[in-house]
C-alpha positions as CSV (number, residue, x, y, z in Angstrom):
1,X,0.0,0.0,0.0
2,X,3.2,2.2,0.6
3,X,3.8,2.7,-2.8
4,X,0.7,3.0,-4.6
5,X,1.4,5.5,-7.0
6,X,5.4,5.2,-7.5
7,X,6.4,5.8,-11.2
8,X,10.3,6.1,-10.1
9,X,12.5,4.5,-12.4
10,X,9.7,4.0,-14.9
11,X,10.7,4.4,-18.7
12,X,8.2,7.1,-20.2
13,X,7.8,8.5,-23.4
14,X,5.2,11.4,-23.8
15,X,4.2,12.4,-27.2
16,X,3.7,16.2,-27.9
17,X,5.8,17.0,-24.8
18,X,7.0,20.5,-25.6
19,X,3.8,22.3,-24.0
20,X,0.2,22.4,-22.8
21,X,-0.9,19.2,-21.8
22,X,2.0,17.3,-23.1
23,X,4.5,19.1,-20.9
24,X,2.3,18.8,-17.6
25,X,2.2,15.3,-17.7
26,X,5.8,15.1,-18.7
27,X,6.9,17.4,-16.1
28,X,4.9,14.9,-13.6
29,X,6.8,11.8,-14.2
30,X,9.9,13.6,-14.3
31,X,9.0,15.2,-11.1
32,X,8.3,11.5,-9.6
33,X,11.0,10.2,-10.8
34,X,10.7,8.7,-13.6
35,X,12.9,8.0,-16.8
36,X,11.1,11.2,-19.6
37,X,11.5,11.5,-23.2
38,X,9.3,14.0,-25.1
39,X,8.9,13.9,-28.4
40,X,7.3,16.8,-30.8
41,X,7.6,18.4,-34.4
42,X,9.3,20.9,-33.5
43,X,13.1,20.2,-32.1
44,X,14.1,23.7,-31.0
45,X,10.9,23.7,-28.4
46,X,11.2,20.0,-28.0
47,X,15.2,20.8,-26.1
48,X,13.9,24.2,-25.0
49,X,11.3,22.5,-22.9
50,X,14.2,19.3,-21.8
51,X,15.8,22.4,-20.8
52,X,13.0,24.1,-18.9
53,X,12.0,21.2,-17.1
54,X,15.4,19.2,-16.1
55,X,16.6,23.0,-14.6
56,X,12.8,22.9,-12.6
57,X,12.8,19.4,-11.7
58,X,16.5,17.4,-12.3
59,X,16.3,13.8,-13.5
60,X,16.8,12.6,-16.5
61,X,14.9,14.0,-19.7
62,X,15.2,13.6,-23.2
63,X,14.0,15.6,-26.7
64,X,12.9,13.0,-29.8
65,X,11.5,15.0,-32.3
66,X,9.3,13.6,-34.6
67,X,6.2,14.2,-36.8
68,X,4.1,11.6,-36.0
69,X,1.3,12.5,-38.9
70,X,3.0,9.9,-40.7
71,X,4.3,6.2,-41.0
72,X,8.2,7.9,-41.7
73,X,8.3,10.0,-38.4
74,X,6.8,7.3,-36.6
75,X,9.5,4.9,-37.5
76,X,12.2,7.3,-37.0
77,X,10.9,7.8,-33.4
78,X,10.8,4.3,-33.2
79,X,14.2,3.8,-34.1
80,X,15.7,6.4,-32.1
81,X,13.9,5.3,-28.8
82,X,15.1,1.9,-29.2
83,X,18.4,3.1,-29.9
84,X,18.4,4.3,-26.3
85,X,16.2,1.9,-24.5
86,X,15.4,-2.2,-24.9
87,X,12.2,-1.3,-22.7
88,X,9.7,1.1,-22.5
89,X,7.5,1.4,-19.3
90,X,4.8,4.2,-20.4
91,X,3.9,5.6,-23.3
92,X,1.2,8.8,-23.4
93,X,0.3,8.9,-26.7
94,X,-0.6,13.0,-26.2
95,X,0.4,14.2,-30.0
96,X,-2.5,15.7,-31.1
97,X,-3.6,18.8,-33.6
98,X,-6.7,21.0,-34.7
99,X,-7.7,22.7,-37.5
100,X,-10.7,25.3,-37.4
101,X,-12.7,26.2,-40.5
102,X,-16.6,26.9,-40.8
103,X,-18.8,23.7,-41.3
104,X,-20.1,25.1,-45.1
105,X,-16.0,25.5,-45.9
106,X,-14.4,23.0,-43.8
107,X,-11.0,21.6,-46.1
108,X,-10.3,17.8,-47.0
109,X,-6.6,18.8,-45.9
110,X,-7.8,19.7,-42.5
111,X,-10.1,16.9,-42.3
112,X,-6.6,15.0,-42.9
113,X,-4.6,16.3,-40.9
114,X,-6.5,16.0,-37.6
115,X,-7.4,12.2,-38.5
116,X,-4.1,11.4,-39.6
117,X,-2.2,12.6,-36.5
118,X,-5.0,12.2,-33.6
119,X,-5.8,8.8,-34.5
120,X,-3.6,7.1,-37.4
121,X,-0.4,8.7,-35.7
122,X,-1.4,6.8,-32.2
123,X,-2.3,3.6,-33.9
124,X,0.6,2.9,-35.7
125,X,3.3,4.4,-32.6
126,X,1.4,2.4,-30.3
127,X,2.0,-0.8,-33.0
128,X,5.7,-0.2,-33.5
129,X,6.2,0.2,-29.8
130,X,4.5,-3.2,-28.6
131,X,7.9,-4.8,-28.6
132,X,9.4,-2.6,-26.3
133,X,6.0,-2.3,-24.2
134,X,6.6,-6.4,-23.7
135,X,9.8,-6.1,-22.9
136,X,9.5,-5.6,-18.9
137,X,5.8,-6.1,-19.0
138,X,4.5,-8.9,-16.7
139,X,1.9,-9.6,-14.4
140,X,2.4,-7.8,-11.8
141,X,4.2,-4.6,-13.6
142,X,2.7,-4.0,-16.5
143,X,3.4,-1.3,-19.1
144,X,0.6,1.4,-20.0
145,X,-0.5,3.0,-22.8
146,X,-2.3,6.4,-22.1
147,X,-4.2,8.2,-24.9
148,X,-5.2,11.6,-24.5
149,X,-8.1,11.8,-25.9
150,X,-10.9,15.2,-25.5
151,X,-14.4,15.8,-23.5
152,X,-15.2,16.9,-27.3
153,X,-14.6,13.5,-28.5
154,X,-17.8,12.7,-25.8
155,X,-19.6,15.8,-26.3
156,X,-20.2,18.3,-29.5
157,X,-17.5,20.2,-29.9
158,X,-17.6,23.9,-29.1
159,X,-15.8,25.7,-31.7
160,X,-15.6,25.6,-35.5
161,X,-12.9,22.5,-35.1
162,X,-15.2,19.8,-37.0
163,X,-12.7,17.0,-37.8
164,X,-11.4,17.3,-33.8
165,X,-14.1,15.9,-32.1
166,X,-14.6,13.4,-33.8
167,X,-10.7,12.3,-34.2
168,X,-11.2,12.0,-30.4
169,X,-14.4,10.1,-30.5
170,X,-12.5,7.5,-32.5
171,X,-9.2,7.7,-30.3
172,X,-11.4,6.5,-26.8
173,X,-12.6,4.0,-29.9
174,X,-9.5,2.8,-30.4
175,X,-8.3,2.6,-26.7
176,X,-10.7,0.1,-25.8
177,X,-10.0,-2.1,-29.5
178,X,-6.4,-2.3,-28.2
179,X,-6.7,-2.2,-24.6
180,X,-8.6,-5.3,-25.1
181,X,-6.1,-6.9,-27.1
182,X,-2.9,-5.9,-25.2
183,X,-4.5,-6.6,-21.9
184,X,-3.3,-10.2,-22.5
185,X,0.4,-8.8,-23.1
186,X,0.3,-7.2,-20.1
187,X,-0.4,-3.8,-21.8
188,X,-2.8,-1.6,-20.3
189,X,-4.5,0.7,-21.9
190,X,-6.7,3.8,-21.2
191,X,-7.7,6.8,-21.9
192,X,-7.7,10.1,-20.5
193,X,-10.5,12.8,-21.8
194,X,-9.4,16.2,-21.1
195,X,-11.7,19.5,-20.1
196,X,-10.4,23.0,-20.4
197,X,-6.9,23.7,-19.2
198,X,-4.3,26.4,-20.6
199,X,-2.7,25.3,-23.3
200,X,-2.1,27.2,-26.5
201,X,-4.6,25.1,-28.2
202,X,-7.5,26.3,-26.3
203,X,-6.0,29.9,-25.8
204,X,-6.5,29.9,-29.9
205,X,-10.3,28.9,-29.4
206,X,-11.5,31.1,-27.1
207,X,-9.9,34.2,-28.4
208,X,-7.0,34.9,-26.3
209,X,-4.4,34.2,-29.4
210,X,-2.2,31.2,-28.6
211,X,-1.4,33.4,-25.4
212,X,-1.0,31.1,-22.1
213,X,-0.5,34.2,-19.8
214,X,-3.8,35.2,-19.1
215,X,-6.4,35.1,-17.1
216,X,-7.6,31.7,-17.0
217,X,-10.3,32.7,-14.8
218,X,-12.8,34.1,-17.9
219,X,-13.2,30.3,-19.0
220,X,-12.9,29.0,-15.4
221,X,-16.3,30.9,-15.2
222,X,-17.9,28.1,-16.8
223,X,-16.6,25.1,-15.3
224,X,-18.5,23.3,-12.3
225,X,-15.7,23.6,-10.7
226,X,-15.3,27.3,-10.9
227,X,-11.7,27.1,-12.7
228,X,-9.6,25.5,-15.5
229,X,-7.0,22.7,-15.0
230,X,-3.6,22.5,-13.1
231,X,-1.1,20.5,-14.1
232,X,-1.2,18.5,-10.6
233,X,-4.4,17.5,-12.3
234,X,-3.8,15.9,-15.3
235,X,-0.3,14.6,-14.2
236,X,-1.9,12.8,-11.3
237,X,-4.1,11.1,-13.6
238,X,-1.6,10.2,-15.6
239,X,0.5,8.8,-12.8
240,X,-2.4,6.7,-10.9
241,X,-2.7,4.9,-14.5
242,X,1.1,4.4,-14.4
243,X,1.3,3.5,-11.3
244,X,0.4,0.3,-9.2
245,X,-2.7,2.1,-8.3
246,X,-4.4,1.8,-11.6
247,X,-2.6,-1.7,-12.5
248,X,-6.7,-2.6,-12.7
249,X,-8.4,0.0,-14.7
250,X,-8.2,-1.6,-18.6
251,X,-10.2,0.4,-21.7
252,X,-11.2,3.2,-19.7
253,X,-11.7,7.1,-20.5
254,X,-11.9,8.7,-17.5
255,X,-12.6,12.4,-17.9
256,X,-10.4,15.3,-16.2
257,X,-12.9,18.5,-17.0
258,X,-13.7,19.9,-13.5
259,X,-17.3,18.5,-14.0
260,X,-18.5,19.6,-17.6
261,X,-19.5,16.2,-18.8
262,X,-21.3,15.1,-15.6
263,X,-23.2,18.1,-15.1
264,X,-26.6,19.2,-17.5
């Protein structure tokens, strides 16, 4: 019971892990103790953010850029990762994009893009990874898979983002297709559906610019619980799944939105 939520020495690799969401949850695991490599498109703000959070934190931390909207970054992630590691303990599948775009005028390319990266991009990382998921997996330790998947993807969505919604709709899909398969590798799999928290990607939505340095408190207004999302929230999710504690949740999406979903 001592040790419910340990993650120390765990191996985890969280996709789109240069900011928002991404970056909380890494910054948790690292924080805990655990073994972090973050992977995004972008390499300067993939080492900025290895920078930022080994100088907050200390541990270890590593940048793997990689576009992950296709098989060839996949692979190369793939390849680097296992050049470092025979084992991976957790991977957060967290890469994820939006495109916005009237209903009447909404474009095939950002119909594509979304799909391609929100679900495809999981899919196929979480397939190349399996072998080193197995590697230390066993009964009593296994490895997790956490998708980050949207309260949008249970709800409509609430902005002019028509491909998003429904890219996270078919991610919580494809987390209980898998978890039900890799259960019997010892590879668990959930999901984690996010509310409001402040990231750039809802900062574009609600009209504040991509700005994170604001007052959070306008869209906080809305929330049952009277405020947006910390990052002690969404990395303590995160952990209990990773951790012994959550060693029997399997094919779940467990919502972290301060009460939006459960309340009319």
């Amino acid at each position: 019971m001592k040790n419910l939520f340990s993650v120390e020495g765990k191996i985890v690799l969280v996709t789109g892990g240069s900011r928002g969401i991404g970056e909380m949850i890494a910054a948790g695991f690292l924080a805990n103790g655990a073994k972090v490599y973050i992977s995004s498109r972008k390499s300067d703000a993939c080492a900025s953010t290895v920078e930022r959070l080994v100088k907050e934190y200390g541990g270890f931390c590593e940048a793997l850029p990689a576009d992950l909207s296709g098989l060839d970054g996949i692979q190369s992630l793939v390849n680097n990762l296992s050049k470092k590691e025979k084992a991976l303990d957790v991977l957060v599948n967290n890469a994820g994009v939006s495109w916005g775009a009237p209903l009447e005028d909404y474009p095939e390319i950002g119909w594509d893009k979304v799909m391609n990266t929100n679900v495809k991009g999981v899919f196929y990382l979480t397939q190349k990874l399996i072998p080193l998921l197995k590697e230390n997996a066993n009964n009593d330790d296994p490895s997790r898979v956490i998708n980050i998947g949207s309260i949008d993807g249970i709800r409509g969505g609430t902005f002019d983002a028509h491909a998003y919604g429904p890219s996270k709709a078919a991610l919580h899909s494809l987390t209980k297709e898998m978890a039900s398969r890799l259960v019997k590798d010892d590879i668990i799999v959930n999901a984690i559906a996010p509310g409001p928290f402040p990231t750039w990607m809802l900062s574009t939505g609600v009209g504040f610019g991509g700005e994170t340095d604001v007052d959070w408190n306008i869209v906080g207004k809305g929330v049952p619980r009277k405020r947006v999302g910390t990052p002690e929230d969404i990395a303590g999710l995160a952990i209990f799944l990773a951790s012994r504690a959550g060693a029997f949740t399997v094919g779940d999406i467990i919502t972290c939105d301060g009460g939006i979903i459960s309340t009319p």
